[in-house]
N, C-alpha and C positions, 0 to 999 in steps of 0.2 A: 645591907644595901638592898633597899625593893627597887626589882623593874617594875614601871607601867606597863599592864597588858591592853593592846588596840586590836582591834577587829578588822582583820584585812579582807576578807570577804564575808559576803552576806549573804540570809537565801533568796531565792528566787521572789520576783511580786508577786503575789495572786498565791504562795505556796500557804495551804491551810495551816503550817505552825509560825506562818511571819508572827501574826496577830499575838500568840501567845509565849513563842520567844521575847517581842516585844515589852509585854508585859511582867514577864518576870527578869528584863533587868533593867526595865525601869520602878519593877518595884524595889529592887536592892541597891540600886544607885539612889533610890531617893528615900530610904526606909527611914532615916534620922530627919528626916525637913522636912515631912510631910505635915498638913494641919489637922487633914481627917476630912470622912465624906462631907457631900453637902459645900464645900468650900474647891474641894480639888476632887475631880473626878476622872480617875482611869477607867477608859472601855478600849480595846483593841488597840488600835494605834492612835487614840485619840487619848488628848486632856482635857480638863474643862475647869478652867480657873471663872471663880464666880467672887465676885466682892459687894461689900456695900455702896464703893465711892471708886470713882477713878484711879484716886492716889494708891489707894490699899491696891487694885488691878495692878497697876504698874510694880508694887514694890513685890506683889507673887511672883509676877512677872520675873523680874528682876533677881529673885529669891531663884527661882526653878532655873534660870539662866547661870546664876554662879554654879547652882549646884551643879550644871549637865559638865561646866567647863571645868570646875576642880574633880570630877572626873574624867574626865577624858573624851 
């Protein structure tokens, strides 16, 4: 039987490891659904979904969305 682990507290704004705690566990919650640069770009606490067409926007969208929620 697995427990889900949730994050009951967090650090501080402005603390210089937010940015890169951030990033490495948004890179391991997202390491299988990723597409690759160019398309999806991680900087600090920012993403950057880029598409050709709206539709494809919405379904990254929508992709990165299940993904955050079937993790937790």
């Amino acid at each position: 039987m697995s427990e889900e682990l949730y994050v009951e507290v967090g650090v501080h704004q402005g603390l210089v490891l937010s940015p890169l705690l951030f990033v490495i566990v948004v890179d391991e919650i997202t390491a299988n659904d990723r597409e690759g640069l160019l398309m999806e770009i991680l900087y600090a606490d920012d993403l950057v979904l880029i598409s050709e067409t709206l539709v494809e926007l919405k379904e990254e969208i929508y992709k990165w969305k299940d993904t955050f929620e079937r993790k937790g």
